[in-house]
N, C-alpha and C positions, 0 to 999 in steps of 0.2 A: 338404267332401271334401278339401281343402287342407292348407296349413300354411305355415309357414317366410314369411308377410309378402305371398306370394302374392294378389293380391286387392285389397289393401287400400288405399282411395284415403281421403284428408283431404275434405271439403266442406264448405265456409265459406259458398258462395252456393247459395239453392235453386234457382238458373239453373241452373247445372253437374251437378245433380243427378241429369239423366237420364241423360247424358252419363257420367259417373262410372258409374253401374249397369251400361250396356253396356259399357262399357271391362274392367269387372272380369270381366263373365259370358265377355269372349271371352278372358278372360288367363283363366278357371278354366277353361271348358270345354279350352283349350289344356294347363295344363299337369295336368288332375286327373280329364278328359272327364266335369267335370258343370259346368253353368252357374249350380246356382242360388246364391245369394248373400243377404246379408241384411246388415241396417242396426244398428248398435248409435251409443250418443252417443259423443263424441268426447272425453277426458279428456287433456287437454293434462299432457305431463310426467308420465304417472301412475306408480307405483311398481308391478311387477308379482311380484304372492305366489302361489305355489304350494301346498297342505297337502299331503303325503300321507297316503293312508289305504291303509290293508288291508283287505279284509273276507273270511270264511270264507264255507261253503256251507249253514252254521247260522244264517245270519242276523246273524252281527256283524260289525259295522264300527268300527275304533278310526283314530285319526290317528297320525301322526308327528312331528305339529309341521310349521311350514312353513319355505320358502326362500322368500330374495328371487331374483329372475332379472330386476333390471331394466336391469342394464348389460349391453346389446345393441347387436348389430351388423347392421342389415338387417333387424330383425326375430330376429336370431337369438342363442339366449343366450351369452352369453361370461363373466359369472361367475354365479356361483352361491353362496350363502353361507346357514348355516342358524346361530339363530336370525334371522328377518329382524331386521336391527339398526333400533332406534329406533322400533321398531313399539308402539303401545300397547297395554297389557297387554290391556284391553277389545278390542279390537280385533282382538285375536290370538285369542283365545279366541270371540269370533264367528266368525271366519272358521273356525275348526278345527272349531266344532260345528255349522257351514254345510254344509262340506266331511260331515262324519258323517252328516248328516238326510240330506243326497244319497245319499251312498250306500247307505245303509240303504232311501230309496223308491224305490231302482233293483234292491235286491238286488245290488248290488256284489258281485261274488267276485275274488280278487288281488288286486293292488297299481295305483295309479293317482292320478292326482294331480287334484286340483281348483284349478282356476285363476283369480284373480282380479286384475282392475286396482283399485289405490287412489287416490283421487283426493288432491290436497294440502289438500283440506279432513276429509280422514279420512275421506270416505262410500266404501263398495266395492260395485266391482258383479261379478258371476261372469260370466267370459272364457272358459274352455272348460273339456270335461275332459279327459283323457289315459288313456283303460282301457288302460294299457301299463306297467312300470315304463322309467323314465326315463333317462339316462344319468347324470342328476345324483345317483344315490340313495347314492351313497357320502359324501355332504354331510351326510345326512338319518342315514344308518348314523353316522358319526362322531360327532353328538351325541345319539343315544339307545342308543348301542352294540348296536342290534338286527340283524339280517343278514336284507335282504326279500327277497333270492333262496331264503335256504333256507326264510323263512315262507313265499313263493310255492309252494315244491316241496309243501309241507306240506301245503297249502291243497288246491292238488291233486290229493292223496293222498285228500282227504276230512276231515284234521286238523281241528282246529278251531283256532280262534287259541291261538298258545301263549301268549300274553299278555293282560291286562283293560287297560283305558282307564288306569286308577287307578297301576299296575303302570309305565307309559311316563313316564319325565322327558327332558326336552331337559339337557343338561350341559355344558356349553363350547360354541366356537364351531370351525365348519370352512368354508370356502373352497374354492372348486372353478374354477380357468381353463380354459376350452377355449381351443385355436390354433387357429385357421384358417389353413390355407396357400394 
């Protein structure tokens, strides 16, 4: 029900463990007024990838290629950069046609990002989704020079995607700072 790092405690020891669970349910129920919670593994340092995708009301679902988002502050993202730099090629292309199978067996319609942590050994596991577009998508527009507001509007309208899978290249690179003040 959350976001923004809300929740989320480290545990190293199974002692601490219960202790941790409520600690979190009373910090969500506070700031998101639902308590429940859930356990994922803990990936020291991971690198965090985003893909975006688009999907029509026809049943397709393409990517966007993904962003890195993992120089954070709080939990919160402060750059943003598309293609993620230094990502392997294999590895990029799983995560992209990851991100697609999902939304394809959700029926996805808009724009929406699928989330994943990468570990420094290369294995990735999916982190959440986002059925929203983003603030960072102007990253994602700069290197496939596509415009997801106006394919969102399109979308719908009932359009179909005005673009195929095949059709989408990633092209240079773009950079995105948020400020916090």
């Amino acid at each position: 029900a959350g976001g923004g790092g809300k929740g989320m405690r480290v545990v190293d020891d199974v002692d601490a463990l219960i202790e941790a669970v409520a600690s979190c349910r009373r910090e969500a129920a506070s700031a998101f007024a639902d308590d429940r919670v859930f356990l994922e593994r803990f990936l020291p340092q991971p690198r965090h990838v985003e893909v975006q995708i688009i999907g029509d009301q026809h049943g397709e679902v393409v990517h966007l290629f993904e962003r890195e988002c993992s120089v954070q502050r709080r939990h919160q993202k402060v750059i943003e950069e598309a293609p993620a730099p230094g990502l392997d090629p294999l590895l990029r292309a799983e995560l992209c046609e990851s991100a697609v199978r999902a939304g394809k067996a959700l029926g996805y319609v808009g724009a929406g990002t699928v989330e994943f942590v990468v570990g420094a050994d290369g294995s990735a596991a999916f982190l959440e989704g986002n059925t929203r577009i983003q603030v960072e998508h102007p990253v994602t527009e700069a290197v496939t020079g596509l415009d997801i507001v106006r394919m969102q509007l399109l979308i719908a309208q009932g359009h179909p995607l005005p673009v195929h899978q095949e059709d989408i290249a990633c092209r240079g690179h773009a950079v995105e700072a948020r400020l916090y003040a």
